[in-house]
N, C-alpha and C positions, 0 to 999 in steps of 0.2 A: 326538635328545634324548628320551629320558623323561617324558611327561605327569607333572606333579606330585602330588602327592597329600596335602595338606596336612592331612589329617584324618586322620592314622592314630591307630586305635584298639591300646590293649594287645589282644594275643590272649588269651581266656579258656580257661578249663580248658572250659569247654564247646565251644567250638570243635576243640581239640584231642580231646573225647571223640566227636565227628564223625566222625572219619578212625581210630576203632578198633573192630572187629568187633562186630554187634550179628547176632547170630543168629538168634535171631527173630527176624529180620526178611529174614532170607535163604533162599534154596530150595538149603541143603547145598552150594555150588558147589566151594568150597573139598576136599569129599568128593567128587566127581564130576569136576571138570574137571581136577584138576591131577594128576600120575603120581608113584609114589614108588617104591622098591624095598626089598625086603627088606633090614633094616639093625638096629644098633642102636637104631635112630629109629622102623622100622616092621618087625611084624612079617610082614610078606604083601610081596608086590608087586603092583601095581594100574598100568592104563594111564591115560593120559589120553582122558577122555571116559567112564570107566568109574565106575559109582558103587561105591563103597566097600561092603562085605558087611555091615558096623554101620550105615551107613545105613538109614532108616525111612521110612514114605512121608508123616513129615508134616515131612521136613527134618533131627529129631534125630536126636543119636546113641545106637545102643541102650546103649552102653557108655562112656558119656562119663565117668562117675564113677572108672572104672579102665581107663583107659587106658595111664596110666602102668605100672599094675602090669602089663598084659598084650602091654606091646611097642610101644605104639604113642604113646612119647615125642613125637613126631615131630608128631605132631597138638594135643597141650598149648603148644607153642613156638609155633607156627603162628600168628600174625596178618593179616588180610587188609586192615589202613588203613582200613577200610567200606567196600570195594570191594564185595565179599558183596551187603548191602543197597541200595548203590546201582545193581547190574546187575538184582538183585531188581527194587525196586521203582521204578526211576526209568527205564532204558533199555532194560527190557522191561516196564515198566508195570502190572506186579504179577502179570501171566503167568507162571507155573510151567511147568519144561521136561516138567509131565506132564500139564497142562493144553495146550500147544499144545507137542505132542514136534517137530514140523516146525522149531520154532527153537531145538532142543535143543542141536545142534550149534554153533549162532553164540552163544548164549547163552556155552557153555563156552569157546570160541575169545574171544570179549570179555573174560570175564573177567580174564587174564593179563594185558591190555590195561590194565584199567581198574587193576588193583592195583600193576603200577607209577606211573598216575598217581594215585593215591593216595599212594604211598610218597613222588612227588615234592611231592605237597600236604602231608607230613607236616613235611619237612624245610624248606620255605621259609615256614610257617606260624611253626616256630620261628626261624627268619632272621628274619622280619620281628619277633617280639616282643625282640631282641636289640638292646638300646642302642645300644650299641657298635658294630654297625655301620650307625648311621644315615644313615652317607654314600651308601652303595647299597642305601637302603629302596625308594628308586623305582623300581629294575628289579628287586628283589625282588618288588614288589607288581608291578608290569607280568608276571613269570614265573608270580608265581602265579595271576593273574586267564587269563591261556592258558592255564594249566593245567585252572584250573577250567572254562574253554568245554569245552576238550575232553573234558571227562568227561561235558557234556549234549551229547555229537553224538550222532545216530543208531546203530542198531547198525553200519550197513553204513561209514559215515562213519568210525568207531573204527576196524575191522578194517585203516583206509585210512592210519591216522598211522603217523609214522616215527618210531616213539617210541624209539630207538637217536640221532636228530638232537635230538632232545627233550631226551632227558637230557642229555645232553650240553651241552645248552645251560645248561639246570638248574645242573648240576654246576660249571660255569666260576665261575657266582656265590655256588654254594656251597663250593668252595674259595675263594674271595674273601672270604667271609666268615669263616672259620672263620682265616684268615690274618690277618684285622683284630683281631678279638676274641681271639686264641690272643698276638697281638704287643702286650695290654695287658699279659701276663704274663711274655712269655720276656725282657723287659727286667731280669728279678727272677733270673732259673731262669741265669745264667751260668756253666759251667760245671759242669753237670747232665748226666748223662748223656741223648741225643737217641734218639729213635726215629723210623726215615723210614714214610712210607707202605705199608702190607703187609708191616712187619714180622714176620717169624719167631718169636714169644714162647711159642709152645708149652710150656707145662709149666713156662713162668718163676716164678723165687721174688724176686716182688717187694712181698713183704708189707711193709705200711708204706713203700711207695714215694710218693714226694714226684712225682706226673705232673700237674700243673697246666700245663698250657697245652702237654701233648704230642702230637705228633701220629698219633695210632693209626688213622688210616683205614683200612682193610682189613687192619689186625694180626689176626695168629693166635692168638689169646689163650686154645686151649683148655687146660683145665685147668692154667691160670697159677694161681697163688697172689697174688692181690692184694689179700688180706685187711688192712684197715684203710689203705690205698692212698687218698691224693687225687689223684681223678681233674676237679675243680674246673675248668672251661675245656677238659680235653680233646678232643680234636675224633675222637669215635668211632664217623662211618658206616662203618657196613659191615663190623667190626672181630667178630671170632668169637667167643663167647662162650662155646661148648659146652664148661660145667663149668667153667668159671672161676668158682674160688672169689672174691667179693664181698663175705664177710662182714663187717661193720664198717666198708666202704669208703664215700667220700665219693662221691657221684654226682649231686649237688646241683646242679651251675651245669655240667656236660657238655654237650657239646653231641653233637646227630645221634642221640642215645641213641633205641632204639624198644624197643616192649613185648615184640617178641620176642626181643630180645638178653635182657633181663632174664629171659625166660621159658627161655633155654637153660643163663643161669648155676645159681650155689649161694648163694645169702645167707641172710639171717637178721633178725632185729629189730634190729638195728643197723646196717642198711646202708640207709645214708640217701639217699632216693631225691627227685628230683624229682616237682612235679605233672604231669599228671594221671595219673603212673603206680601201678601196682598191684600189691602183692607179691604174688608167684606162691604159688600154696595149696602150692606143696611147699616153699618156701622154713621150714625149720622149724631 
């Protein structure tokens, strides 16, 4: 049985501004440890453990104001949950990999680490502020507090989690959830057309589509047309977003929504967005 928890607090928008990238406060890891390749996302290829050639030696980027214009999309979408900051300044203790280069390597090898359990702090942070499914608050809150140990374990400790057992575990209660809360609505949606998990939606024209309480988990949603679309209750971790037009769309009460899906679509002043998110500078 699950310890109780009888005092759960609402999750604030400050909690949630927690778990998204503060760069200043981070030493570039994001430009350094992670690999990308030439693409429409990025214009270069780079390895991992490599720092990036617009990197600078105080962490920014020389080119951060156009990057868009010059290829390197790929880096504007990019959020890191504050994994960044907190390998920075908490699990190497405010050490920079140029300051002691000897744990340059493990610094970059953690970080991947730490950013999916970030990702995993992201999504049961909002589980737990969800009414509706108050019945599995307590292993919600039991998920997330191991979650949250293991982000202060040692570097050597982190390289050692089985964070593939982890999610997974994670994920059982987040499909659970999102089946609770998703089943206050499909009692309405009868005879609606359904979409399963990792649906195919590429290029779909479902403007003004009525998707309340559908289930888009890992849907393919690039450059869908979902302009003015209620997406109110849908349950959309993991769900593509590259160029998915947004505009006018409801995104208000979604769930599993993160900054970077927002950051890969198209919207506009009318695409009504939940807290604590933030329209992207190209959304025009």
């Amino acid at each position: 049985m699950s310890e109780n928890h009888p005092n759960k607090e609402p999750i604030t928008n400050g909690e949630r501004h927690q778990l998204q990238g503060d760069c200043e406060s981070c030493f570039g890891l994001c430009c350094v440890a992670l690999p990308f390749a030439a693409s429409s996302d990025f214009a270069i290829h780079k390895d991992a453990g490599k720092p990036c050639r617009n990197l600078q030696s105080d962490f920014r980027c020389s080119v951060h104001t156009s990057l868009r214009e010059i290829g390197f999309r790929g880096c504007t979408v990019y959020d890191c949950f504050g994994a960044g900051q907190k390998v920075s300044q908490s699990t190497f203790e405010g050490r920079d990999w140029h300051q002691a280069p000897e744990s340059a390597k493990q610094m970059f090898d953690v970080f991947p680490i730490m950013w999916q359990l970030h990702e995993l702090l992201w999504y049961l942070t909002e589980a737990l502020a969800l009414e509706s499914a108050s019945s599995i608050h307590d292993s919600i809150r039991d998920a997330l507090d191991e979650t949250k140990r293991l982000t202060d374990l040692s570097p050597d400790a982190l390289l050692k989690v089985d964070i593939a057992v982890h999610r997974s575990r994670v994920n059982e209660l987040l499909l659970r959830t999102s089946e609770i809360v998703r089943g206050k609505v499909s009692h309405q949606q009868k005879g609606k057309k359904t979409y399963g998990r990792g649906a195919d939606l590429i290029g779909a024209k479902l403007k003004g589509a009525d998707l309340r309480g559908a289930n888009l988990r890992g849907a393919y949603l690039i450059a869908a047309d979902l302009r003015g679309a209620d997406l109110r209750m849908a349950d959309l971790i993991g769900a593509d977003f590259r160029d998915t037009d947004l505009r006018g769309a409801d995104l208000t009460e979604c769930l599993f929504l993160t900054q970077t899906q927002l950051n890969a679509a198209k919207g506009d002043a009318d695409t009504k967005l939940p807290p604590p998110f933030t329209r992207p500078p190209h959304w025009k």
